[in-house]
C-alpha positions in Angstrom: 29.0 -21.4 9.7 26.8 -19.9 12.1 26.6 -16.1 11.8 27.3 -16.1 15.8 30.3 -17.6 15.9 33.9 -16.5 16.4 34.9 -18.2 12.5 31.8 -15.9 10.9 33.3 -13.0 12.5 36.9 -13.8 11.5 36.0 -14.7 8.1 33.9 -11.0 8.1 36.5 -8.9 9.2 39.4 -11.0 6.7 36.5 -10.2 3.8 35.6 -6.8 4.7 39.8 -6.2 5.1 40.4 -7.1 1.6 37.6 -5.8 -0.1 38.7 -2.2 0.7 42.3 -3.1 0.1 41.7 -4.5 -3.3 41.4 -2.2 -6.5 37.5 -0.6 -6.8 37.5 -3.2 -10.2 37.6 -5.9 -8.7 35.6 -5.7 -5.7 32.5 -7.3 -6.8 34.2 -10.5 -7.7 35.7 -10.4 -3.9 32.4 -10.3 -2.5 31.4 -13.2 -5.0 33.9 -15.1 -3.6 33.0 -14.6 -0.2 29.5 -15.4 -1.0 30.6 -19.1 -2.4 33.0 -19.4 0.4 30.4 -18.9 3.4 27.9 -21.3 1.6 30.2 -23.7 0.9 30.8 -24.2 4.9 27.3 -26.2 4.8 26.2 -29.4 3.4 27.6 -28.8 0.0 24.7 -30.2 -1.3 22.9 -27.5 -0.5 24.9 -25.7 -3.3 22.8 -27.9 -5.6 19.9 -26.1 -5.3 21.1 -22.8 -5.0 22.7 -23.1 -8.7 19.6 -24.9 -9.8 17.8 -21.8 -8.8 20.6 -18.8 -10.1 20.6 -20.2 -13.6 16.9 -21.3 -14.0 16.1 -17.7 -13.0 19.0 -15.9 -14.9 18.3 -17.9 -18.3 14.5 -17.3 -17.8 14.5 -13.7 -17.3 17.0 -13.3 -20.6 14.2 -15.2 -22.3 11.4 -13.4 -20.4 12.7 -10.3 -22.5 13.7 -11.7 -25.5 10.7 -14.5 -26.1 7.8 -11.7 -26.5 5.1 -14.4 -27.7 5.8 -16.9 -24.7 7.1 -14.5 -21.9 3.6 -15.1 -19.6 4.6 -19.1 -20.5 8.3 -18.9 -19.4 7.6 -16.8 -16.2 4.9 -19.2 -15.0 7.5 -22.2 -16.1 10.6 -20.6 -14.1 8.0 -20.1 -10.9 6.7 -23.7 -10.9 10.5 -25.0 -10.7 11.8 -22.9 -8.4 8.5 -22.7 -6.1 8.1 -26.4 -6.9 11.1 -27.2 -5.6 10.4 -25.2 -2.3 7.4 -26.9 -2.0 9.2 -30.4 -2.6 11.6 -30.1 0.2 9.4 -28.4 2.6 6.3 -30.7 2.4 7.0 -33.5 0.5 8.4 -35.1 4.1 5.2 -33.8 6.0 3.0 -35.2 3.8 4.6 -38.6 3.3 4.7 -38.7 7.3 1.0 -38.1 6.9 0.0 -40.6 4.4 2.4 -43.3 6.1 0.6 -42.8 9.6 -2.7 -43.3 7.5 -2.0 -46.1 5.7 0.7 -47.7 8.1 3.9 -48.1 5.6 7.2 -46.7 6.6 8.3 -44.0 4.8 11.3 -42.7 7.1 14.0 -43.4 4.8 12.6 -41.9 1.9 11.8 -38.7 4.3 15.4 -39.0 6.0 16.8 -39.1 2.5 15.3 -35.6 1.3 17.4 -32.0 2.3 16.3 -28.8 3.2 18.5 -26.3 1.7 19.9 -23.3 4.5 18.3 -19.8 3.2 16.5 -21.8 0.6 12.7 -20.1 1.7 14.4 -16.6 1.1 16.4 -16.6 -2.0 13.9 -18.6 -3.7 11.6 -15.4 -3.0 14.1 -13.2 -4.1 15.2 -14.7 -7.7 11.5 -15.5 -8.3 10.4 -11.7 -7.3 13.7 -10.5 -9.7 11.7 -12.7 -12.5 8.4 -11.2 -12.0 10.2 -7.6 -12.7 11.6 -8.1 -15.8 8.4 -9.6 -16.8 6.9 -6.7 -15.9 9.4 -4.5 -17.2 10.7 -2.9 -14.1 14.3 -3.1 -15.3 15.8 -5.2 -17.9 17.2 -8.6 -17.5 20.8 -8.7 -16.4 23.1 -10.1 -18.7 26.2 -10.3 -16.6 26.1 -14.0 -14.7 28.3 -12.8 -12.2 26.6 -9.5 -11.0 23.3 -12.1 -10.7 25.1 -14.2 -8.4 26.4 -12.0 -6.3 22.7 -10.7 -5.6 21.2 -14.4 -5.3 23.9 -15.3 -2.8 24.7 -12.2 -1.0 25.9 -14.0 2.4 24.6 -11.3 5.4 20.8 -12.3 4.0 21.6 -16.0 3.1 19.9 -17.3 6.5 17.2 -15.3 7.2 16.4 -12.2 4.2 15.1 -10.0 4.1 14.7 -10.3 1.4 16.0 -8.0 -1.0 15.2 -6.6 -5.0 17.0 -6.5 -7.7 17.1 -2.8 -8.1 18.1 -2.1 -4.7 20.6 -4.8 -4.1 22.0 -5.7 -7.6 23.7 -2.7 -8.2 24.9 -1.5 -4.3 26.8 -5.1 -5.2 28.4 -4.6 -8.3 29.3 -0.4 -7.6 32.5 -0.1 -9.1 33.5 3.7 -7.6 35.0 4.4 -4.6 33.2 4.0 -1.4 32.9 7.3 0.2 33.0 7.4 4.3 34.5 4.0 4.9 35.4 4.9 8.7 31.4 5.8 8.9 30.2 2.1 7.2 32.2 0.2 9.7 31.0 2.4 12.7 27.5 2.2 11.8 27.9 -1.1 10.9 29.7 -2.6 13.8 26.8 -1.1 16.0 24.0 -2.6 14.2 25.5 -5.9 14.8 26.5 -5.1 18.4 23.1 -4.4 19.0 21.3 -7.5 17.2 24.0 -9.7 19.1 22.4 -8.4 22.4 18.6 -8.8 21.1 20.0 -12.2 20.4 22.1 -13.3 23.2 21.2 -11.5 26.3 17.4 -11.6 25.3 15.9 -13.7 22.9 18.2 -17.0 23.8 17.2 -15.9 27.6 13.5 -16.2 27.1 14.0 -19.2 24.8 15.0 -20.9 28.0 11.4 -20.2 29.6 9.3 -20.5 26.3 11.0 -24.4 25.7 10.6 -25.3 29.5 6.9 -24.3 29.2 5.9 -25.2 25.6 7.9 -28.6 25.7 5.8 -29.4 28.6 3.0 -28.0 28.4 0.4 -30.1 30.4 2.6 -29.5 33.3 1.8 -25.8 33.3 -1.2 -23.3 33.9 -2.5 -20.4 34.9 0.6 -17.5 35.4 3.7 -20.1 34.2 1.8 -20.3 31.0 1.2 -16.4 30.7 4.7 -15.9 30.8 5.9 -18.1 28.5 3.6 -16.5 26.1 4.9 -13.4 26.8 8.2 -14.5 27.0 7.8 -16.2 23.3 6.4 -12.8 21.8 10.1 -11.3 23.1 12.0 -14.1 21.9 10.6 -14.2 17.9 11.0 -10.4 17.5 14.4 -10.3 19.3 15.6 -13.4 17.5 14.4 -12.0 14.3 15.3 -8.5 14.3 18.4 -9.6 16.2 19.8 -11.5 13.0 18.4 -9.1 10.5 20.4 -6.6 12.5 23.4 -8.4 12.1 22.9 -9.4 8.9 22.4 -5.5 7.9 25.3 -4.7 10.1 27.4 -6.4 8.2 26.6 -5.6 5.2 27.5 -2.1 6.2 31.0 -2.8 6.7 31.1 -2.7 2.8 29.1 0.3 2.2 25.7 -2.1 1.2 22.5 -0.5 2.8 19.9 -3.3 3.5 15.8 -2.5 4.3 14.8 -2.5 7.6 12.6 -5.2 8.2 11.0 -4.4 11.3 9.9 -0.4 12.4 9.2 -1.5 15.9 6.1 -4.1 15.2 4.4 -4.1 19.2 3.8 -0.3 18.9 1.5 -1.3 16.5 -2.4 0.2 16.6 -3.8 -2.4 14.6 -3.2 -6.0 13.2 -2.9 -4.4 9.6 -0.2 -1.3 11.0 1.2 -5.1 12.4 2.1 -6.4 9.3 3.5 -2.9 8.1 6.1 -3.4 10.8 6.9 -6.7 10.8 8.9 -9.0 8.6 8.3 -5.9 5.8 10.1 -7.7 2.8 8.1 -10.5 3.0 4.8 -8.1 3.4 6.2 -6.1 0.6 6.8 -9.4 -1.4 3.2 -11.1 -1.2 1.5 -7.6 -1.4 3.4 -6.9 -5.2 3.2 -10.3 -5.9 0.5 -12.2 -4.6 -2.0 -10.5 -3.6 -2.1 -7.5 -6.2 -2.0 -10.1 -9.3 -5.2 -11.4 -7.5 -6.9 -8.3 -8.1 -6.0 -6.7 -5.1 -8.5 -4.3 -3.0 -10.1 -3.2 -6.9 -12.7 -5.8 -7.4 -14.8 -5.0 -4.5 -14.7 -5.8 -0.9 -15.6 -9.5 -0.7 -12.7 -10.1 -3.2 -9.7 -8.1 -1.3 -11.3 -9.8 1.9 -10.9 -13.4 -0.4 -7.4 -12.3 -1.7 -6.0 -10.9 2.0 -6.8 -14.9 3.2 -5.2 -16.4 0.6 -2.2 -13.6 0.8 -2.0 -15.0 4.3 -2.5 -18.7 4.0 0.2 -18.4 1.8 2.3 -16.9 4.2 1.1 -19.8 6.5 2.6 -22.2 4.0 5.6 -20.3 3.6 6.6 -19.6 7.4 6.5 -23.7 8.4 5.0 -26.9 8.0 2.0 -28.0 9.8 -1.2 -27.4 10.0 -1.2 -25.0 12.8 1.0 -22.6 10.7 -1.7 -22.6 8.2 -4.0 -21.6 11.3 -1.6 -18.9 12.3 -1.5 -17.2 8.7 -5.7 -17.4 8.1 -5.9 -16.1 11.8 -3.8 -13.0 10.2 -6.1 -12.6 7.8 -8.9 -13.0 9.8 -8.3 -10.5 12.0 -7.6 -8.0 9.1 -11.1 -8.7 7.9 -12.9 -7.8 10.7 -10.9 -5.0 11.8 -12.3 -3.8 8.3 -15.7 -4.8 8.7 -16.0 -3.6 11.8 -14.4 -0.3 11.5 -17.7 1.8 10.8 -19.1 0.9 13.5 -15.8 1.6 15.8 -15.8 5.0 14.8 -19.6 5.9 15.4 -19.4 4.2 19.3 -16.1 6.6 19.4 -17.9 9.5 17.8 -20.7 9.1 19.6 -19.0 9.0 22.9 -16.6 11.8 22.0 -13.6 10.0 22.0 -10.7 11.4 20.5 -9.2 8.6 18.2 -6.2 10.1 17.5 -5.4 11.2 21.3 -2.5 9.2 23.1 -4.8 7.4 25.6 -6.7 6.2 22.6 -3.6 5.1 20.6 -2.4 2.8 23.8 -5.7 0.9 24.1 -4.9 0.2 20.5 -1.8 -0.7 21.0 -2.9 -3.1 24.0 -5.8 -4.2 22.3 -3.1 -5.5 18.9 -0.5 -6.5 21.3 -3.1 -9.4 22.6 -4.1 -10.2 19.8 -0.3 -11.0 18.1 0.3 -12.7 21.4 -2.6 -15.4 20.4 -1.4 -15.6 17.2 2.1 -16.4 18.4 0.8 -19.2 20.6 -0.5 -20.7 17.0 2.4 -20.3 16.0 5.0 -21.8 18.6 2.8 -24.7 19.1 3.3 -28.4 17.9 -0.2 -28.4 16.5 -3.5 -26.4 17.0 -4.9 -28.3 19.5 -2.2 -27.9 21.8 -2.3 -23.7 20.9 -6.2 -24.0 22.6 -5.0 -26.3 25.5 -2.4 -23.6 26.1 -4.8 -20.6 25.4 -7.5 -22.3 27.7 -4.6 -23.3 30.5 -4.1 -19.3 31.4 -7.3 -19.1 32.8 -6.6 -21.8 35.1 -5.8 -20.2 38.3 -2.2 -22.3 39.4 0.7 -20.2 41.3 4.1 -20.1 39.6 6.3 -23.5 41.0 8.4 -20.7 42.5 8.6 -16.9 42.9 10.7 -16.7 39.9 9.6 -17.5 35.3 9.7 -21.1 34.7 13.2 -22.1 33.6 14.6 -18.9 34.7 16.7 -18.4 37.8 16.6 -15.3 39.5 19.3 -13.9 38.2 18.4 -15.1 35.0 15.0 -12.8 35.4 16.6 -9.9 36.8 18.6 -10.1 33.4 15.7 -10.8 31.0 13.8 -7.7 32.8 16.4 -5.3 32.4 17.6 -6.1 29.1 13.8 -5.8 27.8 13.6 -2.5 29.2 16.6 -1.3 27.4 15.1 -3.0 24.5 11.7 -1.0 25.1 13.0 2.5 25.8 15.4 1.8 22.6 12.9 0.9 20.3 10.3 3.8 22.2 12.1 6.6 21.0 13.4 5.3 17.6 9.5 5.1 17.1 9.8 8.8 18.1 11.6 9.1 15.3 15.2 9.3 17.5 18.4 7.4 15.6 20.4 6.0 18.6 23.6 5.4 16.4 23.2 9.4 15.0 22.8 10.0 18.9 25.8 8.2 19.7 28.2 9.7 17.2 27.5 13.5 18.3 29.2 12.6 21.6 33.2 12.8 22.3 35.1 9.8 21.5 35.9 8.6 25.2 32.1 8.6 25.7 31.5 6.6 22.4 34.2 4.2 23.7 32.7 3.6 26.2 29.5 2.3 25.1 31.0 0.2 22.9 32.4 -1.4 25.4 29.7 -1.7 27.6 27.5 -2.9 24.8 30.4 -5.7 24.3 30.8 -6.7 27.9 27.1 -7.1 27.9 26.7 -9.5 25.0 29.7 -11.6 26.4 28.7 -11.6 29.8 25.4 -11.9 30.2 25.1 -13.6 26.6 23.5 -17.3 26.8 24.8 -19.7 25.2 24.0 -23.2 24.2 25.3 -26.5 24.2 29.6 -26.3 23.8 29.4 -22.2 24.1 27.3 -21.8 20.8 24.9 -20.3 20.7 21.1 -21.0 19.5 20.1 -21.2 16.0 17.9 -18.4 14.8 14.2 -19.3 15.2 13.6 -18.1 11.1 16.5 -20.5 10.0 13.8 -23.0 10.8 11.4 -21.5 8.0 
């Protein structure tokens, strides 16, 4: 059940109907029950796994606190299953490909044979980070199954997170007093999703269709074709992404669950490192409190934190895809973190020396520019089918070649007047809630006819000028891939 169809939204509005009709008791086990309903719309095997991964973690962390001899022992044991089997599904298949192309045996039904679990990348993350806690002590284990559940399989963040914490999920789920400003939730909530249905539709699946005409054929292009479509590729991963996260936080709203933003408006960035405090920030957050502060962190001296922040990102690498180009993609992360902090002495004296204010506007945009190319090479990586076509691309812009018409390859003009328009709404949007300005706060001070009627603007927008795919559905999300 894709989270932009018409059945998602029925079966959201049916849920969200009944869960504040129903007695405040028994409101948790409603939302349990959705949660097994909407995964049960996939492959059911995929259930498998998900169970395989709710009770391994749920029985280790009651033994984590109980077993205080073998507690290290058990944690390690529950993160080499669950990992393990994320690893198993993910690479396994890659890596038979690999050794069959080497040593020329067929291995395609043994590949074809092995599933990849929807949401599996995130909620293995997110029971595995609940484990680490109550070895740490953060907050006991929880002994009731059900409340567990409800946070390992909390549908909104089942495809793509973020992911979430125990302490800050885990009990908004299993609050058993009344909701206070119900009419306020749905508002709120109906808005967030309106507005990561047009990040979605109008822009990200618009750009998609210059980024796959491009990318899918790529010795065909050079020189300006190619620049857009690197741009275009840049809009189309942080409105995909931020476009479902919205959705995913917008709905659950509707029944009073706050989520964490996991984007704060990532291409204002100043550097590579205020990047990645923007972007995808749960699954920052998650490999900075897990991985790369058990490695020692920043407290061992420089050439260790420099050490740790590669493998923090290789590991992210691993975690985003499979191939070796998204191992590339993470280290070059890393990479440019390093120097950025080897390099910042030096930065400051040229600056000093020629009087330059650092913290002055002008300043702040060439920093901006300056981390804004760089993402965009790291997202040509990352888009790629393997490295060597991200430097064929790369190299290609620099080839002087006019566009095959006046208009971005795959786009019609109409199609570009769109795209143009709709990132500039997207821009001044994002510009001011950088500012610190909250567009639905904004909204909700006018008069109801005016709030009307950008709702219904915002609505006709997404249906109109919405792409849509194959059969009127629309796209998968690019992190459903991951």
């Amino acid at each position: 059940m894709s989270i932009l169809s018409v059945a998602f939204l029925t079966f959201l509005l049916a849920l969200a109907v009944v869960f504040h009709l129903a007695p405040v008791k028994i409101r948790p086990y409603i939302i349990l029950a959705g949660n097994i309903y909407f995964f049960l719309q996939f492959d059911w095997r995929y259930s498998i796994f998900l169970l395989f991964s709710i009770i391994t973690t749920y029985l280790g962390a009651l033994a984590i606190e109980r077993l205080e001899r073998f507690k290290k022992a058990t944690v390690a044991l529950v993160m080499v299953l669950n990992v393990g089997v994320l690893f198993f599904v993910k690479y396994v298949p890659w890596l038979l490909g690999i050794a069959s192309n080497a040593l020329s045996f067929d291995a395609s039904g043994i590949i074809d044979r092995i599933i990849v679990p929807i949401g599996i990348s995130f909620y293995t993350l997110q029971v595995c980070g609940y484990c680490i806690d109550v070895y740490r002590g953060k907050y006991p284990a929880e002994k009731n199954i059900f409340k567990y559940a409800s946070f390992a399989t909390f549908f909104p963040l089942m495809m793509q997170g973020p992911i979430s914490r125990f302490d800050q999920l885990g009990e908004q789920l299993w609050r058993k007093e009344k909701l206070q400003n119900v009419y306020h939730n749905f508002t709120y909530g109906a808005q967030l999703m309106l507005w990561g249905f047009f990040k979605k539709m109008v822009i990200a699946d618009r750009a998609a269709l210059a980024v796959d005409t491009v990318f899918g054929n790529q010795y065909s292009y050079s020189g300006w074709a190619v620049f857009w479509a690197i741009l275009c590729y840049t809009l189309q991963i942080y409105a995909d992404f931020s476009g479902c996260v919205d959705i995913s936080r917008g709905a659950a709203q509707l029944f009073g669950i706050n989520i964490i933003e996991n984007f704060k408006h990532p291409y204002f960035a100043t550097s590579i490192q205020d990047f990645w405090k923007r972007w995808h920030i749960a699954l920052s957050s998650w490999l900075r409190d897990y991985v790369y502060i058990p490695l020692g962190g920043n407290r061992k001296g420089n050439v260790r934190k420099y050490v740790n922040m590669l493998i923090v990102f290789f590991v992210s690498g691993l975690w985003h895809g499979v191939g070796y180009h998204y191992i590339v993609w993470g280290l070059l992360q890393g990479f440019y973190q390093i120097v950025g902090a080897l390099t910042l002495g030096i930065r400051k004296k040229i600056t000093g020396a020629l009087r330059i204010e650092r913290e002055s506007t002008w300043f702040k945009n060439i920093q901006r520019f300056i981390t804004f190319v760089l993402v965009n090479i790291s997202w040509v990586v990352f888009r790629a089918n393997n490295t060597k076509g991200a430097v064929q691309l790369l190299l290609s812009v620099f080839t002087f070649a006019p566009l095959p018409n006046r208009y971005i390859p795959g786009l019609d003009f109409l199609d570009t007047v769109v795209l143009v328009a709709a990132t500039a709404v997207l821009f001044f949007v994002s510009y001011y809630q950088n500012k610190g300005y909250h567009i639905r706060d904004e909204i909700a001070k006018t008069v109801l006819p005016v709030r009307w009627v950008v709702y219904i603007l915002a609505f006709l927008a997404v249906l109109v000028l919405g792409i849509y795919g194959p059969g009127f559905s629309a796209s998968s999300f690019i992190y459903m891939n991951f």
